[in-house]
N, C-alpha and C positions, 0 to 999 in steps of 0.2 A: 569199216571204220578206218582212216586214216590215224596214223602217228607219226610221233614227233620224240623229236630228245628236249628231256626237262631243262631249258638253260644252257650251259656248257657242259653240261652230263654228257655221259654212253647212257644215261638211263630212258627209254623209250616208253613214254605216255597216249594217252587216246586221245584225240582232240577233242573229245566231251571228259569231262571228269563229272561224276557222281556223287553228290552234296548229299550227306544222309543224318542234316539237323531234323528235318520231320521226321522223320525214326523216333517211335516214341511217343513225342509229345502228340503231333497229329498222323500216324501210320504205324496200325500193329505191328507186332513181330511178325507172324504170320504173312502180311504183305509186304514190308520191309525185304523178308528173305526172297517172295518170290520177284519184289522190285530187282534187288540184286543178280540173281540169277539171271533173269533177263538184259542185264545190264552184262551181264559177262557172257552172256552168249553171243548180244550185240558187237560183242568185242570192245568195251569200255572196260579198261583194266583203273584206271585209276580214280581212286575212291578215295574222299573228303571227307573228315570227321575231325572231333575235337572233343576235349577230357569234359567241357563243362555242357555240353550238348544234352540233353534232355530237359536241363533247367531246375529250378528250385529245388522241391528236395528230389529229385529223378537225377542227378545230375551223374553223369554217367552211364545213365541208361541205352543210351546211341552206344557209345560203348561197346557194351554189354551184348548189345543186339548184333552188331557184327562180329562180335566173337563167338556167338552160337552158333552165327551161319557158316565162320573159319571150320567150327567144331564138326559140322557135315561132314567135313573132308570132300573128294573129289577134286581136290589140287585148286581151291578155293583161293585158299592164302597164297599159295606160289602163285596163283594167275595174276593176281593183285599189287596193285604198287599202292600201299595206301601211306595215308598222311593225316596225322593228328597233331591236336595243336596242346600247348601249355602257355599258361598266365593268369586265366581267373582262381577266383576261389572255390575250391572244393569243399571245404567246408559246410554247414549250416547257414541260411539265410541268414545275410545282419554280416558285420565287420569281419574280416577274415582274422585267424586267430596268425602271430607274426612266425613269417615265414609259410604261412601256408597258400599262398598267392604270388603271383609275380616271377621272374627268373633269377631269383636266389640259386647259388650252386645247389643249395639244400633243399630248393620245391622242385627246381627242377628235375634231380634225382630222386625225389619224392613221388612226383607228377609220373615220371617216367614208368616206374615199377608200377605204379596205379595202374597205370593204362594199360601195360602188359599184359598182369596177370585181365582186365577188361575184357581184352579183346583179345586172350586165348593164344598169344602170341609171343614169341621172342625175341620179336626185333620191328621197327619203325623204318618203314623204308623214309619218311620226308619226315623229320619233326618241325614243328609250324611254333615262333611266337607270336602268337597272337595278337599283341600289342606289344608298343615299346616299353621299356618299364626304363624311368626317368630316374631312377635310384641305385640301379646296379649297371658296374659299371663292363664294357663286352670283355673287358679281359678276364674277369670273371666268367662271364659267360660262357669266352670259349672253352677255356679250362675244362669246365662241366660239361661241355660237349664232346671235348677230347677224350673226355675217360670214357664218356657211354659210346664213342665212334670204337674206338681200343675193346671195350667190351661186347663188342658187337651188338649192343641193344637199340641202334639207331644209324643208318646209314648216311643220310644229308639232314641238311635241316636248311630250311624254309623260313620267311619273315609273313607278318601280314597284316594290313593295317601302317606299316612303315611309310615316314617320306621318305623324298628323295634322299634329306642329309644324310637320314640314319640309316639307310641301306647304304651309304658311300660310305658311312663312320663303320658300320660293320663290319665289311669286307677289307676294308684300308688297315684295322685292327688287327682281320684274320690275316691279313697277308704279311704284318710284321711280324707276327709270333711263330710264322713258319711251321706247314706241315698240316694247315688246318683249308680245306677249299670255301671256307666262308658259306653264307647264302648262295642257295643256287633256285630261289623261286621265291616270287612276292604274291603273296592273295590277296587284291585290292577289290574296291567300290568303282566299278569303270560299266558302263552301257552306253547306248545313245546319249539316257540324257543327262548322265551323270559322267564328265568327259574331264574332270578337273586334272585328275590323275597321267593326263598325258603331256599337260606342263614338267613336271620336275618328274615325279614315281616312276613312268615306264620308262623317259632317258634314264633314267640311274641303270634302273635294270637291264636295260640295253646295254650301258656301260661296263655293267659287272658282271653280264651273264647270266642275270636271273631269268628263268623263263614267268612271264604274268599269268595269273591263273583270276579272271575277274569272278569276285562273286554279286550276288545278284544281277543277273545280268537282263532282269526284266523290270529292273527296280521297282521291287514289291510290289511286283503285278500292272503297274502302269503302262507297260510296253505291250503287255500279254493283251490287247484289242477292248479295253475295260469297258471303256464308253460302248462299245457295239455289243457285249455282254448287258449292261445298261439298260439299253435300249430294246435289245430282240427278248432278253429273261428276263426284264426288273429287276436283274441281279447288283445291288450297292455295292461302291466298291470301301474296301476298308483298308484300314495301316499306311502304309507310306502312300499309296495310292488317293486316297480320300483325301488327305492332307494337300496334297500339292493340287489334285483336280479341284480342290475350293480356289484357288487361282482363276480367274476368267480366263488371263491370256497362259495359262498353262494348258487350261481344258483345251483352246482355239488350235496352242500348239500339238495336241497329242490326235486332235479332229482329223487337226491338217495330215499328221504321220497313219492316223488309221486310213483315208480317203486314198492317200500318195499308194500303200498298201495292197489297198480293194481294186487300185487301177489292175495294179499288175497282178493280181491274183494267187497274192500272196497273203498267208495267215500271221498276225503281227506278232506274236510271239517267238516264232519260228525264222522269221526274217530278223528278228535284234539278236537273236543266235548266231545266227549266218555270220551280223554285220561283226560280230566282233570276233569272229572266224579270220575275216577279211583284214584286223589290224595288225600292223609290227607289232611284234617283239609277244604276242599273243600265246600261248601253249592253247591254251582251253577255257573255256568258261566252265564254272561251275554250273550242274540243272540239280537241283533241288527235287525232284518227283514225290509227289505225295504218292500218288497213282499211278498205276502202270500205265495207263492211257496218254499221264505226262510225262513218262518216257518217249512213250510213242512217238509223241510229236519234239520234244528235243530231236531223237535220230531223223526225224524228216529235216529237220535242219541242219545239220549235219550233212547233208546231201543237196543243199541249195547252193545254186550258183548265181549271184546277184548281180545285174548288169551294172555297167557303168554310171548308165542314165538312173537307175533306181539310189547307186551311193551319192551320186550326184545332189538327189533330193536328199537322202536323209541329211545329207551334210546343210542342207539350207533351212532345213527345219532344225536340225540340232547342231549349230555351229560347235565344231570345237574348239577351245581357247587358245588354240596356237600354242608355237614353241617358247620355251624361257630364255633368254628374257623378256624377248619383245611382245610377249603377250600383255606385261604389268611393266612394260618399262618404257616402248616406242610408239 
């Protein structure tokens, strides 16, 4: 396993990070823990998670689950740089009751101690907001971060779902107030064919330091070879993927990027890995694994090296939008 430093950190990450939203909702604890393990033997030290991950009323239960596995001991939690996120509602399904959602100094210090005691832990190596929240304003924000960095319950903190402006508003903020290092990593929506994010998001982050952490980077399964699942198992495909393959000229395009693929003898989900291995300003993509098997083959990708000729194509199948502004201006 390859590393790297988070952004303009000393802090040293894996170039796979480890998504553990299926934790739970579709992956027992039982293989959850031994997904992890395996993950850490691999030498993927950095693990993805968030306060409201299990969903409905489970909400926490991701959580929860790696903090059983912290509980094994075996130097678990020191091997791990993990990152969790705050902004949704932890409350009950239906309106959050006020202040218990969003980055208020007082959900975030609310959020914070939540998670802790969660995940068996006393301290956050990345805290992640999750979305921006259009009501609080970051002087606030940092404030509240200043005290939990001083208490040692949280060492950086991360953005995600952020544009460009407000990862440049954020940091412009932290750097007036002196003493605060701002974001140091954005977890965006970035794959083949979702590339919008390289307009404005990753210059920003390039600009300030953040290291990119893409998540879905198979977007929901469309990348992962669907149509040839389709075909060989009658397997349907569902969620984002069904949605956009009812498109003719999306299906045509995803035909084309499985065919470009099967030339070179490469398996399509493992290669939209690779490719976003291959971009600037890139730390890791997030893999999501239900199964250990889809571990498996994330690490084979991890170990691909993609010719020229091969980024060549995908760039002609999935154009990206160019730089700002002459993407939407010239």
């Amino acid at each position: 396993m390859e590393y790297t430093q988070l952004g303009r950190t000393g802090l040293k990450v894996s170039r796979l990070v480890l998504g553990t939203m299926n934790f739970g909702p579709q992956t027992d604890e039982a293989d959850s823990h031994a997904i992890m393990d395996a993950a850490l033997d691999a030498g993927i030290n950095f693990f993805d998670t968030a306060n409201v991950y299990g969903w409905g009323e489970n909400k926490g239960r991701t959580e929860a689950i790696i903090g059983n596995w912290f509980a094994k001991g075996g130097e678990r939690r020191d091997k791990v740089v993990l990152a969790t996120k705050v902004y949704g509602n932890m409350g009950a399904d239906g309106p959050a009751w006020p202040n218990h959602d969003k980055l208020s100094a007082l959900n975030i210090r609310r959020a914070v101690d939540a998670s802790l005691k969660r995940l068996q832990t006393d301290y956050i190596d990345v805290y992640q907001f999750h979305h921006i929240d259009r009501a609080t304003p970051f002087e606030e924000i940092w404030q509240a971060i200043d005290v939990l960095v001083q208490q040692g319950k949280i060492l950086y903190v991360g953005s995600s779902n952020f544009p460009g402006y407000k990862i440049a508003q954020a940091n412009e903020i932290a750097a007036r107030r002196g003493g605060t290092i701002g974001l140091v990593s954005e977890q965006c929506l970035y794959n083949l064919y979702e590339r919008r994010v390289e307009m404005e998001v990753i210059p920003a982050a390039q600009e300030y330091g953040l290291g990119v952490i893409p998540w879905s980077p198979l977007h929901g399964g469309l990348l992962g070879g669907v149509i040839k699942k389709e075909v060989e198992g009658g397997r349907r495909s569902s969620g984002r993927a069904a949605e956009v393959l009812a498109d003719p000229a999306v299906r045509a395009k995803i035909q084309a990027y499985e065919d470009l693929l099967d030339k070179h003898g490469l398996e399509p989900g493992e290669a939209a890995l690779a490719w976003l291995l291959t971009r600037p300003g890139v730390t890791g993509p997030i893999v999501g694994p239900r199964t250990a098997e889809q571990l498996e083959s994330a690490l084979r990708a991890a170990e691909l090296e993609l010719s020229e000729e091969l980024l060549a194509g995908l760039d002609e199948i999935f154009p990206g939008p160019g730089p700002s502004p002459e993407a939407f201006a010239w």
